[in-house]
N, C-alpha and C positions, 0 to 999 in steps of 0.2 A: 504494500500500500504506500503508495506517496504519498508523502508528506513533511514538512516544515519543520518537523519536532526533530530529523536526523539531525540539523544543524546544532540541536542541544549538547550540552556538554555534563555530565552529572556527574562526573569523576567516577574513578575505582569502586566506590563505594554503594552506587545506586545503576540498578538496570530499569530504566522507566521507557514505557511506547505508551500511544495513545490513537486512538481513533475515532469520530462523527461521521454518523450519516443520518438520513432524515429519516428513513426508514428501511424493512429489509424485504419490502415489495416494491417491484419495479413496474407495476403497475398504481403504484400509491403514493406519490412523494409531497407529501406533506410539507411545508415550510420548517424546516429544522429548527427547532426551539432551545435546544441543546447549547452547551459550550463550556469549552475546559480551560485550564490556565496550566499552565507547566512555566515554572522559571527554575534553571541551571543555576550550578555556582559558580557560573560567573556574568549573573545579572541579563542574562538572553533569555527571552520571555515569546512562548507563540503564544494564541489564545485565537477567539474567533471573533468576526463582524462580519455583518452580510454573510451570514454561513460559509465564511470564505476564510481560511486559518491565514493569521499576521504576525508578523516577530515585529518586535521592538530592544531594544536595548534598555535596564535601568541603571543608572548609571549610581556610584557608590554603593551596589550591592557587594554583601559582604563573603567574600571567599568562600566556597563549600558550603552555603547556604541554600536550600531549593525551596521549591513550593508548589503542591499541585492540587487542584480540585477540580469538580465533575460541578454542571450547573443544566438543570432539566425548570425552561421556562414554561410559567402555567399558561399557555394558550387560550384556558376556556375565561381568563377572566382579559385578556386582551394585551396588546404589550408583551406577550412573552417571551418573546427572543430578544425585544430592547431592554426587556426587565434583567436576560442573563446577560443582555451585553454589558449592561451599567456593572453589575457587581462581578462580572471578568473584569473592567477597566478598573475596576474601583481596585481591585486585588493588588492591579500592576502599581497600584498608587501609596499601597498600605506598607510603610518600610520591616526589610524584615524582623520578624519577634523571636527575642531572646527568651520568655516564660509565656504561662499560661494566660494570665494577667494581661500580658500585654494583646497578648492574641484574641481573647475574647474581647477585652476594653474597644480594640482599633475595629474590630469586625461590626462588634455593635453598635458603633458609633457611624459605620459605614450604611447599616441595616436604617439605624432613625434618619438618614440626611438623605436616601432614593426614598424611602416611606414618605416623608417628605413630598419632597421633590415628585412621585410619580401617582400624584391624588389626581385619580377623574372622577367627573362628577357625571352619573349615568344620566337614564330622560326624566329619572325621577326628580335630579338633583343630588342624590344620593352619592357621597364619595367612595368612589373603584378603586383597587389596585392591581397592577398584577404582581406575579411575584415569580419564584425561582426557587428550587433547592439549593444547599451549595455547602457538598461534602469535601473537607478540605485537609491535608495532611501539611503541615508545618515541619521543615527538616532540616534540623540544626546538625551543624559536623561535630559525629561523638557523641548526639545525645539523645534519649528517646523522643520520635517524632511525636508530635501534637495533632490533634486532633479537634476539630471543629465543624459540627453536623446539625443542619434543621433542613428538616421534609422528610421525603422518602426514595432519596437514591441512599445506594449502602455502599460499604466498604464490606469485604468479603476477605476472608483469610483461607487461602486455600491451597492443600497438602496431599499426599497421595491417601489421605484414610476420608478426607469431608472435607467441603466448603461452610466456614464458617462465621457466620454475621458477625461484625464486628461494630454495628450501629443499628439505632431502634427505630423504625421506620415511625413518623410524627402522622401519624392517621387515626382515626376516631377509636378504633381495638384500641390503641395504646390508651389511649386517653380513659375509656371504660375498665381496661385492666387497674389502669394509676387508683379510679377509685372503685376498686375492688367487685368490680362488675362482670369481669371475664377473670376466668383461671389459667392457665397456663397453657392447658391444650386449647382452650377456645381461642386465646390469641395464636397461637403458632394456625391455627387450621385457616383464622381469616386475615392474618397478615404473610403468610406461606405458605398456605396450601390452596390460596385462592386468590383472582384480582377482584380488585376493589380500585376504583377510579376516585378517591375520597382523600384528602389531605386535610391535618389538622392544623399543621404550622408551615410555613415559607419564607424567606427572605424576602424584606419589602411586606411580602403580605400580611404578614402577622401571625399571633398565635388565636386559636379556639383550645385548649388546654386549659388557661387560667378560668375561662367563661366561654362554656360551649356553644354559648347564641351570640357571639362577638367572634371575626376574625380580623383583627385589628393589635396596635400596640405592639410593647418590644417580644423580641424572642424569651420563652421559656427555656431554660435550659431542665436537662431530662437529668436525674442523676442517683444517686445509690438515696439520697434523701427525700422522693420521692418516685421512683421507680418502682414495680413491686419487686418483689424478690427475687424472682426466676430471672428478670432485667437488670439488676441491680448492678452488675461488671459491668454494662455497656452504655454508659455515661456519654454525652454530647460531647462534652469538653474536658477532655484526658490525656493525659500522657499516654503512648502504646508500648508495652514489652512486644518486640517484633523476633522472628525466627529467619535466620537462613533457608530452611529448605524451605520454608511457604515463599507462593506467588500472593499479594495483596492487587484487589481488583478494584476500582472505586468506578462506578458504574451508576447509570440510569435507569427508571424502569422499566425500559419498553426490552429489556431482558428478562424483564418474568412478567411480563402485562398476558399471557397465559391462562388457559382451561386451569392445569395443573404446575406452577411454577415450583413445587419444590422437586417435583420429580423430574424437572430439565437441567435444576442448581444441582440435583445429586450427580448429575453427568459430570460435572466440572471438574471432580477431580481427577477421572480416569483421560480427560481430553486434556487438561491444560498444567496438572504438575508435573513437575520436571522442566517443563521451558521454560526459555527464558521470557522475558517480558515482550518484544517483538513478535517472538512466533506464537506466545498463549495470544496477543490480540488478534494475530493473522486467522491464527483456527479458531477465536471463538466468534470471529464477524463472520466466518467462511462457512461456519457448519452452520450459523445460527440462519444465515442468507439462504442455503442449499439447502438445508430440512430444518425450518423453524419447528419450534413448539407445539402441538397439538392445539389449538384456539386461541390463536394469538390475534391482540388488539395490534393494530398498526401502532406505532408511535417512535420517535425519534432513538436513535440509538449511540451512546456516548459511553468509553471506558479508559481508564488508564491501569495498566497494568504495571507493578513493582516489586524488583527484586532487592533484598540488602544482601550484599555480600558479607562471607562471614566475619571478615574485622571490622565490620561496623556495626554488629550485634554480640553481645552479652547475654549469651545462652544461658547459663546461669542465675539469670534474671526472670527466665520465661514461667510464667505461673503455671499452678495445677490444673489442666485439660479441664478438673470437677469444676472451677471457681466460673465456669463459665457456660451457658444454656447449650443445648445440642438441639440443632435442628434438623 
């Protein structure tokens, strides 16, 4: 696949590819709503406009520093590919962050000024937004990457035994599990074993979480203090203990917008570990193109696939398989 992102440079230490396309029917092509950001450590940034991938330079970016995220724009409320393009450019603008702190402070401060900034007012009078996901890995040299997620594209951790979530998808199940309404099988079965076209939180858009007849106001973040239990490791804004041998996949949802999506994610590890991050995105756009899913919705499709090589992980470090949900 061409594309823009060879020119990237991520050192020894990181194997990162990525790819967008609007859909995986070529009789369907939708306006791609989609867009990623990748910046290298040495301040070379592609991202997309006009569904068309662009590089830029940031200039005073600081050595061995990278930065990638996935952004799937809400279309049905209008705006949604300008809505990803603002908080792609917004990204190229936010300097890089040395803690957590800094990372959610700069993010949510970018989140109120498009919220701002991207108020229409429908035929009612009524003010609109649209909005955007925007799952993000922060990647400091030497030091466990960060992590920052609202909506419902996911990061995926995936090894030759499972593919496993490693973020909580911001959709109404969540929201009914947090107050104790679904139990554990109920949400795996309607956030993974089935689509649902329903969102509870987005960048710009707001959250329904705090107040389920409002989606407006700043992001909620998800966390071990209210999450329920079975959720509790997979916090919005965290530090990650990362593994050598997994491939990490940060991905949109028209990869399991699907009859049955957990039974297509169970494929993933017998197709895509062991590669590296170029050839997992080649095979999983190529197989996904050639025999999609059994009832799949059309929708835009966006992934960045990465590798840590082993000296820049602390295996050692890696938690107990139990501390964490199996899906």
């Amino acid at each position: 696949m061409t594309s823009l992102i060879h020119t990237l440079d991520f050192g020894p230490g990181l194997d990162v590819a990525a790819h967008s396309c609007a859909s995986a029917s070529a009789l369907q092509t939708p306006e791609n709503q989609d867009n990623f950001v990748l910046i290298d450590g040495k301040g070379r940034a592609v991202f997309m406009r006009d569904q068309c991938q662009r590089t830029v330079h940031l200039p005073d970016w600081p050595p061995g520093h990278a930065r990638i995220a996935v952004l799937d724009g809400m279309g049905g409320h209008g705006n949604g590919r300008q809505a990803a393009e603002a908080v792609a450019e917004g990204l190229l603008r936010i300097l890089a962050c040395a803690n957590l702190d800094e990372l959610n402070g700069r993010l949510d401060a970018l989140h109120d000024s498009l919220q701002a900034h991207f108020v229409q007012p429908d035929e009612s009078g009524t003010a609109r937004r649209p909005g955007t996901t925007l799952t993000l890995l922060e990647l400091r040299p030497n030091q466990a990457p960060m992590l920052y997620h609202a909506g419902d594209s996911r990061l995926y951790e995936i090894t030759s035994e499972r593919a496993r979530p490693l973020t909580v998808d911001h959709v109404p199940a969540t929201t009914f599990a947090m107050r104790g309404l679904l139990n554990e099988r109920e949400w795996q079965q309607q956030v993974h074993g089935e689509h649902r076209a329903q969102i509870s939180q987005a960048f710009i858009l707001g959250n329904a979480i705090s107040d389920p007849h409002v989606l407006s106001g700043p992001l909620f973040p998800l966390n071990g203090d209210n999450l329920p239990f079975f959720l509790r490791a997979l916090g919005d804004r965290r530090a990650l203990e990362v593994r050598s041998d997994a491939l990490y996949l940060l991905a949109t949802d028209g990869f399991w917008a699907c009859a049955k999506p957990a039974d297509w994610v169970a494929q993933w590890p017998a197709l895509l570990a062991g590669l590296g991050a170029a050839a997992a995105i080649d095979r999983l756009f190529s197989i996904f193109m050639k025999t999609p899913p059994p009832g799949l919705h059309i929708d835009n499709l966006t992934a960045i696939a990465l590798r840590f090589t082993p000296s820049t992980v602390d295996e050692t470090a890696l938690p107990d398989a139990a501390e964490f949900p199996v899906f």
